[in-house]
C-alpha positions in Angstrom: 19.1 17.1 -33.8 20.9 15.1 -36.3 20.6 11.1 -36.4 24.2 10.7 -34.9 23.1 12.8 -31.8 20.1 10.8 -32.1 22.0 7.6 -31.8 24.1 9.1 -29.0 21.3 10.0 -27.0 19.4 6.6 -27.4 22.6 4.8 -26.2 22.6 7.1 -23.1 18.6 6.5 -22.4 19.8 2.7 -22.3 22.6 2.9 -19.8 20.4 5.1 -17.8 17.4 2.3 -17.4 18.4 -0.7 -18.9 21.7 -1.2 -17.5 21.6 0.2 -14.3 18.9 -2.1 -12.9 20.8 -4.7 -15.2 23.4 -3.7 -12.7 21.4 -4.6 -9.3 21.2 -8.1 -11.0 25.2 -8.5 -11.7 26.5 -6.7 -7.9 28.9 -9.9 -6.7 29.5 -10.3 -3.3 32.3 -12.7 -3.1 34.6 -10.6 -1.4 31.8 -10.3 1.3 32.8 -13.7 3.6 32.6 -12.4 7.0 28.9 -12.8 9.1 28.0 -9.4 11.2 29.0 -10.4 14.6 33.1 -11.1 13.5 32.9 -7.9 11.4 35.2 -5.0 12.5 33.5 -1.7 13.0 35.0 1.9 12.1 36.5 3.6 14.8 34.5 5.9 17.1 31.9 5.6 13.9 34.5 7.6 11.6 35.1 6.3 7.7 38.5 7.7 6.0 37.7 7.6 2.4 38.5 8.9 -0.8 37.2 9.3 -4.2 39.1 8.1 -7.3 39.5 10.8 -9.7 41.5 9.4 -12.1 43.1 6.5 -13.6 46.3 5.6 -15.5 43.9 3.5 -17.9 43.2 5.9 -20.7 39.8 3.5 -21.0 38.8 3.1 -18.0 38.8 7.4 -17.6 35.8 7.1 -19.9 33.7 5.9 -16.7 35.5 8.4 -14.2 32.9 10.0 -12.1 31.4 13.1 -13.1 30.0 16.0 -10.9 26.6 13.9 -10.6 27.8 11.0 -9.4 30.1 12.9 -6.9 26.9 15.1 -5.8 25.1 11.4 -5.6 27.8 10.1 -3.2 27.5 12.7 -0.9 24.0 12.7 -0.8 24.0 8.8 0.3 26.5 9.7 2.8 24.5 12.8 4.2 21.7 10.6 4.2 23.7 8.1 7.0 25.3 11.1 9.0 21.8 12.6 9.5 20.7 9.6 10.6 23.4 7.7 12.9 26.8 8.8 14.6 28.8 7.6 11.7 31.0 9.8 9.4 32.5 10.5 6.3 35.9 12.4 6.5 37.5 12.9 3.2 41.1 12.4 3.0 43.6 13.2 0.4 45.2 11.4 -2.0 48.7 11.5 -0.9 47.6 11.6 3.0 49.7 10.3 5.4 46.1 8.6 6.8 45.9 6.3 3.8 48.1 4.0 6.1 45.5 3.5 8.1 42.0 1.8 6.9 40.3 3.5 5.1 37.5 3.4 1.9 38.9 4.5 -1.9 35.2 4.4 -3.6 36.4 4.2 -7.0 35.0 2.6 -10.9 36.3 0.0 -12.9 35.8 -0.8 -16.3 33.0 -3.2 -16.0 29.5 -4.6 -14.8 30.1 -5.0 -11.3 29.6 -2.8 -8.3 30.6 -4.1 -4.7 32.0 -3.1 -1.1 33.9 -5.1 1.2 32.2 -5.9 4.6 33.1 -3.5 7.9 36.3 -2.5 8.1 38.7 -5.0 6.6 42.7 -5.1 7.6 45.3 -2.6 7.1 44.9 0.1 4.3 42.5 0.3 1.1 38.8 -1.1 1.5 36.9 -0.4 -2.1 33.5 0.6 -3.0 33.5 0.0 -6.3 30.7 1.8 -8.6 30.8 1.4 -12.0 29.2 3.7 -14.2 25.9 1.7 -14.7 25.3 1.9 -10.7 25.7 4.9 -9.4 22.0 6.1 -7.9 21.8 7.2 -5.0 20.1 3.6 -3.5 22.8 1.4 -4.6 25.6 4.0 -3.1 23.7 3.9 0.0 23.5 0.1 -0.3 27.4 -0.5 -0.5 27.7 1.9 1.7 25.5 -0.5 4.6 27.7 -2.9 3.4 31.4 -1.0 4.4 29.5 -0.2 8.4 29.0 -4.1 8.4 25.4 -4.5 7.4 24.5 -7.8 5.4 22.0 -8.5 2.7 18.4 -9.0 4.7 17.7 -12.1 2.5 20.3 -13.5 4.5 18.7 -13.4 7.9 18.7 -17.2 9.2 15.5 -16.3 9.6 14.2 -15.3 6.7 11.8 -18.5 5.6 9.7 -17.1 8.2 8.7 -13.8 6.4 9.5 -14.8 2.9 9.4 -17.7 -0.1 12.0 -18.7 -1.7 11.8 -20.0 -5.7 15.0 -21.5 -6.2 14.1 -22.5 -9.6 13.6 -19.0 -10.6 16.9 -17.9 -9.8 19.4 -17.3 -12.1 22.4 -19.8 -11.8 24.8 -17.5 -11.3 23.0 -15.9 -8.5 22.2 -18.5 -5.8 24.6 -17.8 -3.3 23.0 -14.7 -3.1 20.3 -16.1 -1.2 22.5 -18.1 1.1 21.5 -17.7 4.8 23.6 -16.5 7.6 23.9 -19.2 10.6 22.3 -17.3 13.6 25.8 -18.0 15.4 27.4 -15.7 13.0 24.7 -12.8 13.0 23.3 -10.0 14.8 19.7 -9.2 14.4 18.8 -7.4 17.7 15.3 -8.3 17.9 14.4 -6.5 14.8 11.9 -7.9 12.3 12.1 -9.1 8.8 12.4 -5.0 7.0 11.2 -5.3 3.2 12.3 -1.8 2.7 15.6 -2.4 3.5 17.8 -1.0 1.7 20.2 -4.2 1.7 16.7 -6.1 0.1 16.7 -6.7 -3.2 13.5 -6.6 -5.3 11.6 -9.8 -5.6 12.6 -10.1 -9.3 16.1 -9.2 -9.3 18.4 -11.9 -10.0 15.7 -14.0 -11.7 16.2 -15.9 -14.7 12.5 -15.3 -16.3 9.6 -12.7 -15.6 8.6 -15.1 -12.6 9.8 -14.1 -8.8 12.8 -15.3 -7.0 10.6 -14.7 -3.6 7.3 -13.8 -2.3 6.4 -12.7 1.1 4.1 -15.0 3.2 2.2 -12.4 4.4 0.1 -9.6 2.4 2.7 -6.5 2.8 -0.4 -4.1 3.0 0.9 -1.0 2.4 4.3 -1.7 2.3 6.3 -0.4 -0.9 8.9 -2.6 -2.7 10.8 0.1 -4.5 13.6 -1.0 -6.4 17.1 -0.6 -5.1 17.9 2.4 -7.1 15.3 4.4 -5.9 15.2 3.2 -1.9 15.7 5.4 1.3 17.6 4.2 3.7 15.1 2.6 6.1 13.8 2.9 9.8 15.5 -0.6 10.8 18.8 0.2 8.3 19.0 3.4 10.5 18.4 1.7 13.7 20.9 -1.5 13.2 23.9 0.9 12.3 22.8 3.0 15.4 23.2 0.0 17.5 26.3 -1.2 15.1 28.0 2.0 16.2 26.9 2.5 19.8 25.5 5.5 18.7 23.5 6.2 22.2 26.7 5.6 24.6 26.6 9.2 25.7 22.6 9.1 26.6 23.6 8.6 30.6 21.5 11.0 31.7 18.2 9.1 29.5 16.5 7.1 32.6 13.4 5.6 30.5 14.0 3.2 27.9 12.6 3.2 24.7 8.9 1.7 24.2 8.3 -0.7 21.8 10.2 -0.8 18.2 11.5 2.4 19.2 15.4 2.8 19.5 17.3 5.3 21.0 19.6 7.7 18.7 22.7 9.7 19.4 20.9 12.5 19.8 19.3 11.2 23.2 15.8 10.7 21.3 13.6 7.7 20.9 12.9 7.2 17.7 9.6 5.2 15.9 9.3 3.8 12.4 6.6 6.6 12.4 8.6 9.3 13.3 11.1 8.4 11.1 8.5 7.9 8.2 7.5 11.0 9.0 10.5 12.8 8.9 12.0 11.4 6.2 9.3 11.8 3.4 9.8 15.5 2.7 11.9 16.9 -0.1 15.5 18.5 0.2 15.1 21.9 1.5 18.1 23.1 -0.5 16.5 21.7 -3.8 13.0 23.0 -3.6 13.6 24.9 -6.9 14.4 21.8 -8.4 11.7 19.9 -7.1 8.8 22.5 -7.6 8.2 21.7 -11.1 9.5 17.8 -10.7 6.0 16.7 -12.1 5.0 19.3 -14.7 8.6 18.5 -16.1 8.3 14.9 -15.6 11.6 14.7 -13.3 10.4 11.7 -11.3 10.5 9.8 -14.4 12.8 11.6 -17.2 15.4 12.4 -14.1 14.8 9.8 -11.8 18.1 9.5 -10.6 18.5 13.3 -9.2 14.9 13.6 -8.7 14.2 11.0 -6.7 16.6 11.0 -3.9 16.0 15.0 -3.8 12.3 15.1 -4.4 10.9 12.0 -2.2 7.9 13.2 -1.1 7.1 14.9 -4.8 7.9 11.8 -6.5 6.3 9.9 -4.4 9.5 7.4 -2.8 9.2 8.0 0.9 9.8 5.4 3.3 6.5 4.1 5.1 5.4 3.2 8.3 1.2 3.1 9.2 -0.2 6.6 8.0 2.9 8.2 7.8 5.1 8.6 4.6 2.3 7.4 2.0 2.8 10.0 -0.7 1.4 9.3 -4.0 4.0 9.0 -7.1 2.7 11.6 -9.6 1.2 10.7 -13.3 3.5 10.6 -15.8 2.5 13.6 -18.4 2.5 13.0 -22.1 3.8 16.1 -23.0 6.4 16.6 -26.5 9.8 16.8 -24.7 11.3 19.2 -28.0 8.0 21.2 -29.0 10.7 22.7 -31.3 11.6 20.4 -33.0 8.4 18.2 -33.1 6.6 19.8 -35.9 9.3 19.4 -38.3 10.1 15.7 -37.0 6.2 14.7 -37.5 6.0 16.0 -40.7 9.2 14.0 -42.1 7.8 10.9 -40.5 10.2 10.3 -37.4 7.4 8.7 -35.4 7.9 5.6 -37.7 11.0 4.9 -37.4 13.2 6.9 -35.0 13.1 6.3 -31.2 14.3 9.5 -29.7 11.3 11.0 -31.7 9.1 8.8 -30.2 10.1 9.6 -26.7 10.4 13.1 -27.1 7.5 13.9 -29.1 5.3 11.6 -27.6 2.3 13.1 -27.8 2.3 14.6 -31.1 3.3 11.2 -32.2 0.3 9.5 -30.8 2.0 7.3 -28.5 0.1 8.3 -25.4 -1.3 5.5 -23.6 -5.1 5.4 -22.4 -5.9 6.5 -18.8 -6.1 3.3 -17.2 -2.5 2.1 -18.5 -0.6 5.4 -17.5 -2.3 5.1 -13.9 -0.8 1.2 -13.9 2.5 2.5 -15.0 2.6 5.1 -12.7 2.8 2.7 -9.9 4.0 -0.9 -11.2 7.6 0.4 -10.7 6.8 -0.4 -6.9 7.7 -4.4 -7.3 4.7 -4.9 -4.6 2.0 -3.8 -7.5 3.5 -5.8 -9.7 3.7 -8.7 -7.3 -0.1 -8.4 -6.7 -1.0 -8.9 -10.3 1.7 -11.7 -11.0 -0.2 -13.6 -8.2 -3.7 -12.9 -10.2 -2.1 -14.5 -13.2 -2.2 -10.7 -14.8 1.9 -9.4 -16.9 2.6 -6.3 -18.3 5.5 -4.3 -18.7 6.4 -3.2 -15.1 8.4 0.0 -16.9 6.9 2.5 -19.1 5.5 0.7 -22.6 6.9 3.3 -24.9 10.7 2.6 -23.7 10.1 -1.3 -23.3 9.4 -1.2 -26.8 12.4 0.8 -27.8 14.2 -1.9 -25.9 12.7 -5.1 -27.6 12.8 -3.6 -30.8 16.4 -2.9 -30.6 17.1 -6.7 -29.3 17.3 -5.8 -25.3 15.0 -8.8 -24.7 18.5 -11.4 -25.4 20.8 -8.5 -24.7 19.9 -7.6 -21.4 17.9 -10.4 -20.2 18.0 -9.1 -16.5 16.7 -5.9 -16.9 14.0 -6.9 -19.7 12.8 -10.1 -18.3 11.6 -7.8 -15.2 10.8 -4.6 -16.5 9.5 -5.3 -20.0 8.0 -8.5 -20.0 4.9 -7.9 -22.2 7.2 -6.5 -25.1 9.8 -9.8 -25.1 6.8 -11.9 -25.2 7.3 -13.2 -22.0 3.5 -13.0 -20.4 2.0 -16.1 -21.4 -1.5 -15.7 -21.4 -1.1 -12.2 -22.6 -0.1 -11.1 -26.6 1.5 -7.8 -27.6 -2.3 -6.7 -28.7 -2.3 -4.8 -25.4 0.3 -2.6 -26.6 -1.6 -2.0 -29.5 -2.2 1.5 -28.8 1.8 2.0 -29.6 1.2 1.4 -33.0 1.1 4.4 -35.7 -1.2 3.8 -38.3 0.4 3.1 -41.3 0.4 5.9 -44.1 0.0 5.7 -48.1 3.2 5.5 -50.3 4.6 8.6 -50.0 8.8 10.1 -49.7 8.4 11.1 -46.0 11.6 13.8 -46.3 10.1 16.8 -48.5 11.3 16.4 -52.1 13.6 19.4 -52.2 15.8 17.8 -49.3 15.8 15.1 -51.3 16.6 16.5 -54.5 19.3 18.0 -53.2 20.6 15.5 -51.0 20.7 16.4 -47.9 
């Protein structure tokens, strides 16, 4: 690979990590000023929409979405049909039906990704996703947005499940945590839902590695995934259900449902259990793909396919008691080129090249010790992460090897949002903690020596 491939590919590892969660900390919400109960819903459950394929911008094409992000769409918008009456029909661009409401879900040429709120007047409602956004948690989260659902931290509520730091918020950010007047909302007797897909993670938005909210009650066993990688939940599934009347032709049901339950347009009551349980499985028409997810590392190296395909392999299943606990997988050191590796080692690339480093890890001698690959394998779950903060323990929350990567090539001030969550041990940011513990990163130096053989450099190459 030469270095300008090199360079290309370490600017792609960046949008792919950095940025996107960078993005979950930038979403605005401005156009979002109406409260659930004066939002208008989609009639008879049915959302026009159409995807933008093009644009007379010559540089805004650069971020036109590719077949991924178009297979990533769908797949949040699968996810909602299986689950509720609501659905997607695709229209086309120069339909007569485009004088009617309906959803363009289109990019722009910036940091932002948004929706507007239920169904909004006459004509074009947007979903915008930029290029840094598009997993398939975030899709699914605007998409909660455009059937009316608001953000959970919202709920008037809300003091009673969580707390709220206000003076770790960023400044930009506090209307974010603004809370809805009961007048204006719905909430149908459902609980607090931490793994709602409208939740943010309790360190997105923050202004330092310190949380913007804590739950007043030990969560147990309840995951805090970040957006990106969230399900749609039990009570996400059950308020668009109710939303969208989605039992009105259940006449012939005599028994209510028991308990949390809720009844679903297909006449069945359904529990957070059942639900748990049905949900954390992988995608039958992907089992290929997901049967050598953790051999190849796909839960990590291809998060954003794997995960939404693979749940129950990667380990990002909705939970409820028993049911949908599956354990993320270990993270393999393995040398991602074993082509190339040999003659990269040789020449000394693990010095001073990243994409050596992360792709011939372990013949570099960056592998961490067993006890920090089991902690990275599960502090992307914000809840792990949460527990230590309160024990006064910081660490890098993403893998050690890319965080860094990151620092090194000034991320820490670049993308403060990203790195002050993820990477705190590498920007210096843990207090009571130096970068000592990441001493097992650090190649031992060699003697004075030309690290490209001599005949490469005699002749110049």
């Amino acid at each position: 690979m030469t270095a300008c491939r090199r360079s290309l590919w370490i600017i792609v590892l960046l949008l792919l990590t950095v940025v996107t969660s960078r993005c979950e900390a930038r979403t605005l919400r401005q156009k979002r000023s109406l409260a659930l109960k004066h939002v208008k819903t989609w009639p008879n459950g049915v959302v026009p929409y159409i995807i933008k394929t093009h644009s007379a911008n010559s540089s805004e094409s650069e971020d036109a979405f590719s077949e991924i992000d178009k297979i990533l769409i769908q797949k949040a918008m699968d996810t909602i049909e299986q689950e509720t009456c609501v659905k997607f029909e695709q229209i086309e661009e120069g339909s007569n039906r485009k004088r009617s409401p309906y959803v363009e879900i289109s990019w722009r040429n910036d940091k932002h990704c948004y929706a507007t709120l239920g169904m909004m007047t006459e004509g074009k409602n947007e979903i915008v996703l930029n290029s840094l956004c598009r997993t398939v948690g975030q899709i699914l989260h605007e998409l909660a947005h455009t059937l009316g659902l608001l953000h959970e931290i919202m709920r008037p509520d809300r003091n009673e499940y969580i707390v709220l730091h206000e003076e770790n918020i960023a400044k930009h950010y506090k209307q974010e945590f603004d809370i809805q007047p009961a007048l204006y909302t719905h909430l149908w007797d459902r609980t607090f839902d931490f793994q709602s897909i409208t939740l943010y993670d309790p360190f997105s938005f923050a202004m330092s590695s310190k949380p913007v909210w804590e739950p007043r009650k030990h969560l147990k066993n309840t995951p805090l995934f970040p957006l990106r990688e969230k399900d749609l939940s039990f009570e996400d599934t059950a308020a668009i259900n109710r939303l969208y009347n989605c039992a009105v032709n259940c006449t012939q049901r005599k028994r209510k449902c028991n308990g949390n339950a809720f009844l679903t347009a297909r006449c069945r009551c359904e529990t957070a259990e059942s639900y748990a349980y049905r949900r954390c499985r992988d995608d039958q028409a992907h089992r290929d793909f997901c049967s050598d997810a953790i051999e190849k590392n796909k839960c990590y190296d291809n998060a954003i396919v794997a995960i939404p395909f693979c749940r129950k392999t990667c380990g990002r299943c909705f939970r409820a008691g028993i049911f949908g606990k599956s354990s993320p997988p270990m993270k393999r050191c393995v040398d991602l080129e074993p082509k190339q590796c040999p003659r990269l080692i040789k020449e000394g690339y693990c010095y001073f090249d990243a994409w050596t480093k992360i792709h011939c890890q372990q013949s570099c001698g960056l592998c961490p010790p067993p006890d920090v690959a089991k902690r990275q394998t599960y502090s992307l779950d914000a809840r792990e992460y949460l527990l230590a903060y309160q024990t006064g323990d910081c660490y890098n929350r993403f893998d050690d090897l890319k965080c860094m990567i990151f620092a090194e090539s000034g991320h820490c001030k670049g993308n403060p949002s990203f790195m002050t969550s993820y990477c705190a041990l590498s920007c210096g940011n843990c207090h009571k903690q130096n970068n000592s513990d990441l001493s097992y990163l650090r190649i031992a130096q060699i003697g004075c020596r030309n690290l490209i053989d001599d005949e490469r450099i005699n002749a110049g190459v």
